[in-house]
C-alpha positions as CSV (number, residue, x, y, z in Angstrom):
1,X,0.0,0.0,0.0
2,X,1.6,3.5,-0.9
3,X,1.7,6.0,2.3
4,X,2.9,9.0,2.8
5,X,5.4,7.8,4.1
6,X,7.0,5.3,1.4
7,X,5.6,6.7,-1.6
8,X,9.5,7.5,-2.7
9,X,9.8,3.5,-3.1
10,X,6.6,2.8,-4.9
11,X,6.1,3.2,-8.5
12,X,5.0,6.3,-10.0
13,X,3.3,4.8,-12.9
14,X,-0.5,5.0,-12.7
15,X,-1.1,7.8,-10.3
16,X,-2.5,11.5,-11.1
17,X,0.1,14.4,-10.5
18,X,-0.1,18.2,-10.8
19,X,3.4,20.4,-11.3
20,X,2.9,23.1,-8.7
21,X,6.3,24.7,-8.8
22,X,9.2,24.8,-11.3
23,X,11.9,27.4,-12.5
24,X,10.1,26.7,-15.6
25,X,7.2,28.7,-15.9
26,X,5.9,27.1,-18.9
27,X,5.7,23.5,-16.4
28,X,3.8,24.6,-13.8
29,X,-0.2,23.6,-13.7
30,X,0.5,20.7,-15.9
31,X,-2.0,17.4,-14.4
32,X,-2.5,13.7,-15.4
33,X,-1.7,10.9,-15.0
34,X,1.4,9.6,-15.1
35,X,2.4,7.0,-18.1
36,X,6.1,6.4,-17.5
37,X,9.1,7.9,-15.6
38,X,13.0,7.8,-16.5
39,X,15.8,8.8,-14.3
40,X,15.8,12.5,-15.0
41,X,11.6,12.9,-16.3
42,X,8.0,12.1,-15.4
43,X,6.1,12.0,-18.8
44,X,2.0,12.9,-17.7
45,X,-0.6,12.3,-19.8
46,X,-3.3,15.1,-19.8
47,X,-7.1,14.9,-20.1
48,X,-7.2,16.1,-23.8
49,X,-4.7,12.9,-24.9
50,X,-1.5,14.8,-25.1
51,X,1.5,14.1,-23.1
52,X,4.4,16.0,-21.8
53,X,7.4,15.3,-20.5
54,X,8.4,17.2,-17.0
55,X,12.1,17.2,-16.0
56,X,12.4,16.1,-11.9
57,X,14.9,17.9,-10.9
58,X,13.2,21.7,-11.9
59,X,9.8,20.9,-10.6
60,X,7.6,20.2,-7.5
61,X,4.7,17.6,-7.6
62,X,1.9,17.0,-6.2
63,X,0.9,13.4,-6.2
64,X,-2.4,11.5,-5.6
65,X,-2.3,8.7,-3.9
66,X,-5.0,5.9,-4.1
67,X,-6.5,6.8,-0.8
68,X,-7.1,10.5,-2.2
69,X,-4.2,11.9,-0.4
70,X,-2.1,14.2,-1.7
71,X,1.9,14.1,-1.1
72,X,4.1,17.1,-2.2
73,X,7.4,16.5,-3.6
74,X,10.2,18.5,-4.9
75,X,11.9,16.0,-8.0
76,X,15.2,16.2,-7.0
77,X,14.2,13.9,-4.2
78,X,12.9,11.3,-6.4
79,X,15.6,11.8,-9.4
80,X,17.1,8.5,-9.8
81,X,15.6,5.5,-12.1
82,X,12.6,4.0,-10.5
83,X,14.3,0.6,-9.9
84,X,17.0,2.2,-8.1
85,X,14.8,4.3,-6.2
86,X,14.3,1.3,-3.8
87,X,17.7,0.9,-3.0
88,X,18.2,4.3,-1.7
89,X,18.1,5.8,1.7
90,X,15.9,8.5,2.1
91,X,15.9,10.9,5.1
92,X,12.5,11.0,7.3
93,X,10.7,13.7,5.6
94,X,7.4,13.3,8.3
């Protein structure tokens, strides 16, 4: 089950995600759901079919979990490939 909590060593894949923050203005307000996720991007998929790519380390997301909770998180935290992601020791952020 994802938490709060342990969301950094879940996959991404699946769940709906707004770009609240990013040095790039042109980012930020993008929502969907997410449809795949390399070391360095999140790709979202938007309502209207299109998709766009997001770079992690230049934005801040906002991520819905499956129990309608929503977990902020800046991408630099989570910039690493998603198999690798498990490995990695994450400080207590709660």
């Amino acid at each position: 089950m994802i938490t709060p909590q342990n969301i950094f060593r879940h996959e991404l894949i699946g769940l709906h995600v707004m770009v609240v923050d990013s040095s790039h203005a042109g980012f930020i307000g993008i929502e969907g759901k997410v449809v795949d996720e390399t070391k360095n991007t999140i790709s979202i998929e938007q309502e209207d079919g299109t998709e766009k790519i997001v770079p992690k380390n230049i934005a801040t997301f906002h991520f819905k979990l499956p129990s309608g909770k929503i977990v902020e998180i800046q991408g630099n935290v989570i910039l690493a490939r998603p198999e690798d992601r498990i490995k990695k020791k994450f400080k207590n952020f709660w």
